[in-house]
N, C-alpha and C positions, 0 to 999 in steps of 0.2 A: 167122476169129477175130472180124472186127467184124462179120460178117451173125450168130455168136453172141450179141455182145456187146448187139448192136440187139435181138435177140430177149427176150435178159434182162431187157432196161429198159423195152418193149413190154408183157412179160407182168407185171413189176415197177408198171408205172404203168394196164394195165388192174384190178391187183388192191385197189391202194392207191382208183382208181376204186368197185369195186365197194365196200370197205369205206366207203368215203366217203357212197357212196345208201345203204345199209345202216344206218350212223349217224342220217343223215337223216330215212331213212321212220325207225326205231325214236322219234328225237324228235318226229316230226311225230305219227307214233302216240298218242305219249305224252302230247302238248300238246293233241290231239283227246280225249283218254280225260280231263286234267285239264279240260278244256273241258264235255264229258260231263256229269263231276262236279259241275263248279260251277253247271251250268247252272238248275240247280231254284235254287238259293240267287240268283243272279243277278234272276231275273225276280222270284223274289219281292222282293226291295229294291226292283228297278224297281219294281211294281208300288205296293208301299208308298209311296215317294217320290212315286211320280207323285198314288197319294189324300191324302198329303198336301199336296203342293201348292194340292191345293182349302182347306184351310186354314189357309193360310199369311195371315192379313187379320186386324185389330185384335179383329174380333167374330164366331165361326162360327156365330152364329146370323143374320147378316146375308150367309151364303153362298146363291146361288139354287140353287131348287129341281133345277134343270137339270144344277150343279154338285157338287149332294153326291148327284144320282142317280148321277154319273161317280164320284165319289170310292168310295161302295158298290161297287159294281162294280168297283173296282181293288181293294180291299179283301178283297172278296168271291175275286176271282180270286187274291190273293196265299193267303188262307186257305186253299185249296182244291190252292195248288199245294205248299206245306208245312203239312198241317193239324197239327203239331206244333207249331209253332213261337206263343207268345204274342201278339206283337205284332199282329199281323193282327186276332184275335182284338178287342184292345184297344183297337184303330182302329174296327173295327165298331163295337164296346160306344157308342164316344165318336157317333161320329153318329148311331146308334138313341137315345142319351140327348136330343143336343141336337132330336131331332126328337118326344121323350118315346114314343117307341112299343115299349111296352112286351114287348108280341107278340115284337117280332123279338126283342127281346132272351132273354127266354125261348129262344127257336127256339136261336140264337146259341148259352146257354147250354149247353140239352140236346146241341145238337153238340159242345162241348170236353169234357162229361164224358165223351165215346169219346177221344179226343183228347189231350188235356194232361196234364202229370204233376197229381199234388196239388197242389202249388206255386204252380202256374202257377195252377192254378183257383181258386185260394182266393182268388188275388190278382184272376183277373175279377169274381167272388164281391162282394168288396170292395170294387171299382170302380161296380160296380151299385148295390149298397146304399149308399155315398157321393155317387153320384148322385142317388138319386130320395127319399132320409131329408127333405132341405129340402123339396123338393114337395110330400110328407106332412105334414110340419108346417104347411105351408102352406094345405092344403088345408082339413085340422082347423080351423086358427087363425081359416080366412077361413067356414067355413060351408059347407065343399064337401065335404060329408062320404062324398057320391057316386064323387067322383073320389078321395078319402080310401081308402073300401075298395075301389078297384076297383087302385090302387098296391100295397095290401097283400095282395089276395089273388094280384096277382103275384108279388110279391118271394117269397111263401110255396112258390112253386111254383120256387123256386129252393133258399130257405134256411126252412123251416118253421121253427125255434126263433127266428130272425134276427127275422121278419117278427112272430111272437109278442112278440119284446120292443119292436118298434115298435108296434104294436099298445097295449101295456102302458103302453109310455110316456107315449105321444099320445091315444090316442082315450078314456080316461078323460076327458079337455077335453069329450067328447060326452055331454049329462045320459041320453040314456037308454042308451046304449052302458053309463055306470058303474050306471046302473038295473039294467040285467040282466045283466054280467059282472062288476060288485062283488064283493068278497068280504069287505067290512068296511062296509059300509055304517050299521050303528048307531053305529058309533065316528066315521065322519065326520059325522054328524048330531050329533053332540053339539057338534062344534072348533066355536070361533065364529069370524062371518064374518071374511073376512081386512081390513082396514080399508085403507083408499084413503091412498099416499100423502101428507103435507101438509108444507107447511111451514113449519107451526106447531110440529110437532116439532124440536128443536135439533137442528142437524146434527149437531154433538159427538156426541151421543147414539146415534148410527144406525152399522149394522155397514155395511162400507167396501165394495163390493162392483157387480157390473152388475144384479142382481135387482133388481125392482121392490120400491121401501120401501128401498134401501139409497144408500149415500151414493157416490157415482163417487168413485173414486181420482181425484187430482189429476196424470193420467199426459200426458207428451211427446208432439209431436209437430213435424216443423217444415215450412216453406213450401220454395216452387223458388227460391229463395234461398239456401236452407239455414240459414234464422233460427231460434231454436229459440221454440216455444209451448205453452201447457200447458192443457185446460181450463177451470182455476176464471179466465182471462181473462174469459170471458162471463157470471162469476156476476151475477146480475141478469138474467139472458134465459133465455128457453125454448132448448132447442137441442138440435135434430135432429139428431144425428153417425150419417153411415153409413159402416159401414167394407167395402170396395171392392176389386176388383182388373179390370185392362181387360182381362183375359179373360174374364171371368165374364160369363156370357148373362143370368142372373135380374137382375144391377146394373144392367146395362146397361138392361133392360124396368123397371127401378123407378123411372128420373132423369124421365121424362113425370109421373108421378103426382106426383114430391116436385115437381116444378117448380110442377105446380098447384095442389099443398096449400101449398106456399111463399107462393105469390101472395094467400091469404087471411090470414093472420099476421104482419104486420107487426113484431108486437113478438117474433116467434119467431126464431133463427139459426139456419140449415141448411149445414152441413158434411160435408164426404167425405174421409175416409181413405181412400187405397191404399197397400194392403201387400208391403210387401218388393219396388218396382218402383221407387219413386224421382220423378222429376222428368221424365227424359230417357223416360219411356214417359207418366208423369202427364197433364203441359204439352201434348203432341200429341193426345192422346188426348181432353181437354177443347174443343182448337180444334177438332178434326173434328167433334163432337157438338152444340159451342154449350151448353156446359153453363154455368150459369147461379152455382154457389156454390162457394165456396173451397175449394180439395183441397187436404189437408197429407198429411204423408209419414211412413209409420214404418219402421225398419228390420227388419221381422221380422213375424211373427205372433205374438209372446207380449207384450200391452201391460200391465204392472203386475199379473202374474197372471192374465191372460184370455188364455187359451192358446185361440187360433180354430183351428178344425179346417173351418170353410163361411165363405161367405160367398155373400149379402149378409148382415150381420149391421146393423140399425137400434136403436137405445138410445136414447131421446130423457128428457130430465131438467128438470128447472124450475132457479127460477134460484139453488135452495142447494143444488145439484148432487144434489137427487135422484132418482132413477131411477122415472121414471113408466112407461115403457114399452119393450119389450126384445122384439125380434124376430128372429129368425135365418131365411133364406129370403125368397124375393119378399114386400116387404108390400103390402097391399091397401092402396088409397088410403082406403078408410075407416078402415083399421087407423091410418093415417097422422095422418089429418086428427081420430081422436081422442086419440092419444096426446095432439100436438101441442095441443088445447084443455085437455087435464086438464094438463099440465104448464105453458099458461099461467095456468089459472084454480088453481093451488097457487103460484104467485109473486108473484101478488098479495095 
């Protein structure tokens, strides 16, 4: 009865056994199959994370060469291991911009139209064109009208209507471009010339506004205090206001030229706005640089109606607050250094 009994509990406890490894490999299975699964979405984040780490630093345009060739290459490998997925994409778009190469970005593009939903693409689409719109202007503005359509007959090879209405906007500023793409040219040959700022005219008198000829809103801002300041303070001086953010690459290449143009006008004020960042990224950001003029603070992008969509954006006014000169994107030191004389010699 108990060599039974033992037999019972033997074959009892090798069965409970067997279900036991049974259980086991079935979860081990199972934890290998979810393992499987996750394993594309895995490396991709690694990978992501790891290219951004290369930009994780106040300014990505002060990343080495060495280091955004690793960050592409993780980017590049995250893209490739889920070509579905946006972000990858995005990452690319961002260091082909800060490096302006136009090339890849195209290349870039042409691969997500297999690739991405609509959605997805509309929003790289977007991304590019919000990118390189300042460059453009810039280009136009400064006389580089070379590098001007060599941005637009890219952007075209992306968005052909897009790049037309850049086109349309900007390069009318080029006299022979509206020469021979005009299509009202007797009607503008009649408008009389536009007349230069003065301020001889009442300021009462002038529509409120950032265009050049119109009068600055009297709009807020305050120091890393948190005192509050507004504008017409400096009525009676020239004043250079750029408004700013310490991410931005084009800002950051315009503070050497305002430094130097600063240095000749004595009777001029030069100021920098950062938007929507504060004090506690502002204050650091000035000691690292050695920046040389006062930054005040606003909370937002929308200052008294001037809803900023880029930046750098530069507006420079004489001293009955009106708007001599108004730039949006990098300005050229000349651009600078003559707003900055036609705004002193209207104050006096």
């Amino acid at each position: 009865m108990n060599q039974e009994n033992n037999s019972t509990k033997k074959s009892t406890t090798a069965l409970v056994v067997v279900i036991a490894v049974v259980i086991a490999i079935a979860a081990i299975a199972g934890l290998v199959a979810m393992m499987v699964k996750k394993g594309p979405e895995n490396r991709y984040q690694s990978m992501l994370n790891l290219g951004n780490s290369y930009f994780d630093v106040i300014d990505p345009a002060t990343i080495p060469s060495s280091d955004m060739e690793l960050a592409i290459e993780q980017f590049e490998a995250a893209r490739k291991t889920m070509p579905e997925r946006l972000d990858a994409y995005m990452a690319l778009a961002r260091a082909y911009s800060i490096r302006r190469n136009m090339d890849k970005l195209v290349d870039l593009y042409d691969t997500a139209e297999d690739n991405l939903s609509e959605e997805d693409l509309e929003k790289l689409e977007d991304y590019i064109f919000d990118a390189f719109e300042p460059l453009l202007r810039y280009a136009v503005n400064n006389g580089k009208e070379s590098t001007a359509f060599e941005i637009a007959d890219k952007l075209e090879e992306i968005n052909e209507d897009r790049a037309q209405e850049l086109r349309d906007e900007y390069f009318t500023a080029i006299p022979w471009y509206n020469d021979i793409y005009g299509d009202d040219q007797e009607e503008k040959e009649e408008e009389p010339e536009a007349e230069k700022p003065s301020s001889e005219e009442p300021a009462e008198d002038l529509k409120v506004g950032y265009e050049v000829g119109e009068l600055i809103p009297d709009f807020e801002f305050y120091d890393e205090n948190g005192d509050l300041h507004s504008i017409s303070e400096f009525r009676g001086k020239a004043v250079y206001i750029n408004f700013f953010t310490t991410w931005c690459t084009y800002c950051f290449y315009e503070i050497p030229d305002m430094e130097e143009v600063s240095a000749k006008y004595e009777d001029a004020v030069f100021i920098m706005i950062d938007l929507d960042e504060g004090p506690e990224l502002g204050v650091p950001y000035a000691e690292d640089y050695g920046i040389i003029f006062p930054i005040y603070y606003v909370d937002g992008w929308e200052i008294e109606g001037l809803e900023l969509e880029a930046v750098p954006l530069s507006i420079v006014i004489d001293g009955n607050g009106v708007v001599c000169g108004n730039n949006l994107g990098q300005a050229s030191q000349n651009w600078m250094d003559n707003a900055v004389n036609d705004a002193i010699e209207s104050t006096k």
